[in-house]
N, C-alpha and C positions, 0 to 999 in steps of 0.2 A: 112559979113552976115553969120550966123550961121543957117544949117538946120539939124532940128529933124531928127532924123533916121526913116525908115517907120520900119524896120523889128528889132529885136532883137531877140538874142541866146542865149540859157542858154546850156553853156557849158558839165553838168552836166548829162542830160538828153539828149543830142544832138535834144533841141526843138527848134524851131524858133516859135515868136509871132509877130504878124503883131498891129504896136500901135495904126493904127486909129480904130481899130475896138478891141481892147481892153475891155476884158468884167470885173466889179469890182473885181470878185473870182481868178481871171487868176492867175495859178500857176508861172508866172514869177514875182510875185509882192515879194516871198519867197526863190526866186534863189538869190545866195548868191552873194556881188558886184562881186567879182574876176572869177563868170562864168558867166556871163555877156560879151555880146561881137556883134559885128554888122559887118557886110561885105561889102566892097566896091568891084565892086558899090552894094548899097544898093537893091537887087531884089531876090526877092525869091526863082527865078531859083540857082543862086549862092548858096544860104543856102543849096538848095536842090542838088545840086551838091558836096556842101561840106558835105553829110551825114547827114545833119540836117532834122527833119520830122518837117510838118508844124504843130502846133497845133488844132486842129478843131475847138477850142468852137470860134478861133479868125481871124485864113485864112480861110476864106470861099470863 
């Protein structure tokens, strides 16, 4: 069984986007595939430990 990722990182910007709450305009939909990237385990604290800022319009 294969599970979705909650959180995604765009390498580029060092942002994190959280995908259930995903909004249609969301700048990670223009991030290029190869900065693209997700953390295990998958939690936000992690991103945010690894220097990653949450997004606002999508981690609320």
């Amino acid at each position: 069984m294969t599970t979705m990722a909650g959180y995604l990182e765009n390498k580029s910007d060092m942002i994190v986007h959280h995908l259930a709450t995903i909004i249609p305009n969301c700048e990670i939909y223009y991030a290029k595939k190869e900065d693209k990237t997700c953390f295990v385990p998958d939690m936000l604290e992690e991103a945010i430990k690894e220097k990653f800022t949450p997004y606002l319009q999508c981690c609320k």
